[in-house]
Each structure stands twice: as structure tokens, then as C-alpha cells.
N, C-alpha and C positions, 0 to 999 in steps of 0.2 A: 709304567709303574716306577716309580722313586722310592728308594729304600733312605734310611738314616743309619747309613753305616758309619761306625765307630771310629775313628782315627786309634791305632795302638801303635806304639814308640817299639822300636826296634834298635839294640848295639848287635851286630856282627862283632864278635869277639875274634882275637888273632887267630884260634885255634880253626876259624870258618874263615874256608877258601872262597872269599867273595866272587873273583877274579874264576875259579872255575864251575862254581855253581851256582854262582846268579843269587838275586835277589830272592827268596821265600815268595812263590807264585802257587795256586792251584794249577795241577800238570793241564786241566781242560776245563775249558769252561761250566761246564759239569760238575767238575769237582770239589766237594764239600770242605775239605782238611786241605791241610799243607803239607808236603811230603816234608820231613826234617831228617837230616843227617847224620851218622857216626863221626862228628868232629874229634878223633885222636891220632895220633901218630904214628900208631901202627898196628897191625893187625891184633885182633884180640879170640880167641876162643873161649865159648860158655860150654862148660861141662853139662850132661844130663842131670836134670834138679838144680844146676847153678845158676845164680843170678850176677850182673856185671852191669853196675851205675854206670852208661854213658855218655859224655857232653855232647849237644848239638850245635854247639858254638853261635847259641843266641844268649840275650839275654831281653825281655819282653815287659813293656809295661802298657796295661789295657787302658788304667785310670777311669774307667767308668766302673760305677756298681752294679752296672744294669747289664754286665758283662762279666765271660768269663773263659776261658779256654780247657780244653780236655786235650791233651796227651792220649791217643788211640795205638793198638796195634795197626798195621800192613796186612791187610787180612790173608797176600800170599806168603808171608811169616808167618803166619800164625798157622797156616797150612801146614808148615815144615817144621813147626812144634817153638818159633819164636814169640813171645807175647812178651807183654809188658807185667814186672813181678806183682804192681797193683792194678793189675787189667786197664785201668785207667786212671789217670794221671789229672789232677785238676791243679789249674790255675789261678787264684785268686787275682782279682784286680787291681789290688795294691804290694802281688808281687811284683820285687825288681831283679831277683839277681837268676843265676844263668839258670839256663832248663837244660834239664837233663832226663834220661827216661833208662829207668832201671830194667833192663832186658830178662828174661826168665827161660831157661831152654826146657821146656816144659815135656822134653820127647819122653817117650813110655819106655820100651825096651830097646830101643835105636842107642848104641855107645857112641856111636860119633859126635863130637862136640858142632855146635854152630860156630863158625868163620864169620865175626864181623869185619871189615878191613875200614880203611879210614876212606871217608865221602860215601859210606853204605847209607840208601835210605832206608830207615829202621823202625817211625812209625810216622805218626800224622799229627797233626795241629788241627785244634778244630775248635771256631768259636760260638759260643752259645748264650742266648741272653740269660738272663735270670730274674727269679720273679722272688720281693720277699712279701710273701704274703703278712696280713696281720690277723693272728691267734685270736678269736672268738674263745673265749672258755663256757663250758657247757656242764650241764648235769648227766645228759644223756644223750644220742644219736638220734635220727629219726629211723625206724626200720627202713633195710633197703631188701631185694633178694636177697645177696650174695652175704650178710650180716658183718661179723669180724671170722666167715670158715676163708682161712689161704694153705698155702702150702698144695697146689693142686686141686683145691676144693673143685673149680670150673671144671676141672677134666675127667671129673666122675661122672658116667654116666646114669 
């Protein structure tokens, strides 16, 4: 099977240690994201409830519309109460300049702060097409079951 994958432009900015982290790979064939790095210069700690913008020392352009990237947490961070402050992070296509992913130490009653250090992998890259559809304007719906009930409506028994 042949796919039509995308070409996207990548700068390694100086703040990414090209030299010891290699090129942006999925760690396994398997893998969906791209692990991306804490590119700063020295160690940082996020207080409980505190959020801290950190560089990954890229900077990313997709140039298709038909595309788009998500900035994900690490899901064994997010284990340990790290996530990202807007869960996920989008990247539009005709961004150019650096990425970056605002960290959130989201821990409950735990006072210890999260230790990020500089080359911590901290969340993921992940690309995803996108579809615009085009808006039909209508008078009314057709009925379906489930109508306009959300908010848990399904899980009523």
C-alpha cells in the first residue's frame, strides 16, 4: 500500500542539540507522534497548579491545508501529573515559527514540584489531516435516536 505523505520543512534551532538527539524520528515503527524535547539550558521546576512555556527547539512548516499537527502530552507524564496547560496544542499549516508546549503540573495534593532538565522528552508531535468540509444551511435536522440530548445522554440507562 502507498500512502501520500506530506513533505513538512523543519529548522533545528541552536537551542536543539542536533549532534545529540538526532533528527525528529518516531521512537518505533509503531509509533504515531514524535517524541520532542525540553530544548533550554537548564534545569526548570513547575510548581503544583503551575504552568511553564517550553522551547523544543524546532521550528515546523507543513504548507499543506490538508494538514495539520497536535502537540500531545507523554502519556507516562501525564501519569505523574505533567500535561500540557491546553491539553493539546494545534498547529496550523501556515505556521512558521518555533514550537513550543506550555507544560501544566496538574498534581492534586503532591507539593513536590516536576523537574524538567534540558533534552527531557515532554510530549509528542502528531500529524493529522484535515477535512474543510462545505456548510449546507438547513431549516431543520432530520430525526435521528440520539436527537440534540449530550452531556452523557448515551449512558443513561
Amino acid at each position: 500500500m502507498q500512502y501520500n505523505i506530506p513533505a513538512v520543512k523543519i529548522i533545528y534551532t541552536d537551542e536543539y542539540n542536533l549532534k545529540k538527539y538526532g533528527e525528529l524520528e518516531p521512537a518505533t515503527d509503531g509509533s504515531a507522534g514524535y517524541d520532542v524535547r525540553a530544548c533550554i539550558k537548564e534545569s526548570i521546576e513547575i510548581s503544583r497548579g503551575e504552568t511553564a512555556l517550553v522551547d523544543l527547539g524546532i521550528r515546523i512548516h507543513i504548507d499543506n491545508p490538508h494538514y495539520a499537527a497536535l502537540l500531545i502530552p507523554r502519556s507516562g507524564l501525564g501519569v505523574k501529573g505533567l500535561v500540557l496547560g491546553n491539553l493539546t496544542g494545534l498547529i496550523d499549516s501556515d505556521y512558521q515559527g518555533p514550537v513550543k508546549a506550555a507544560l501544566w503540573n496538574r498534581r492534586g495534593c503532591q507539593t513536590d514540584p516536576i523537574i524538567i532538565n534540558p533534552g527531557d522528552k515532554i510530549a509528542q508531535l502528531l500529524f493529522i489531516p484535515v477535512v474543510h468540509p462545505y456548510f449546507q444551511t438547513v431549516d431543520s435536522f432530520e430525526a435521528t435516536e440520539r436527537g440534540g440530548n449530550g452531556f452523557g445522554s448515551t449512558g443513561v440507562a
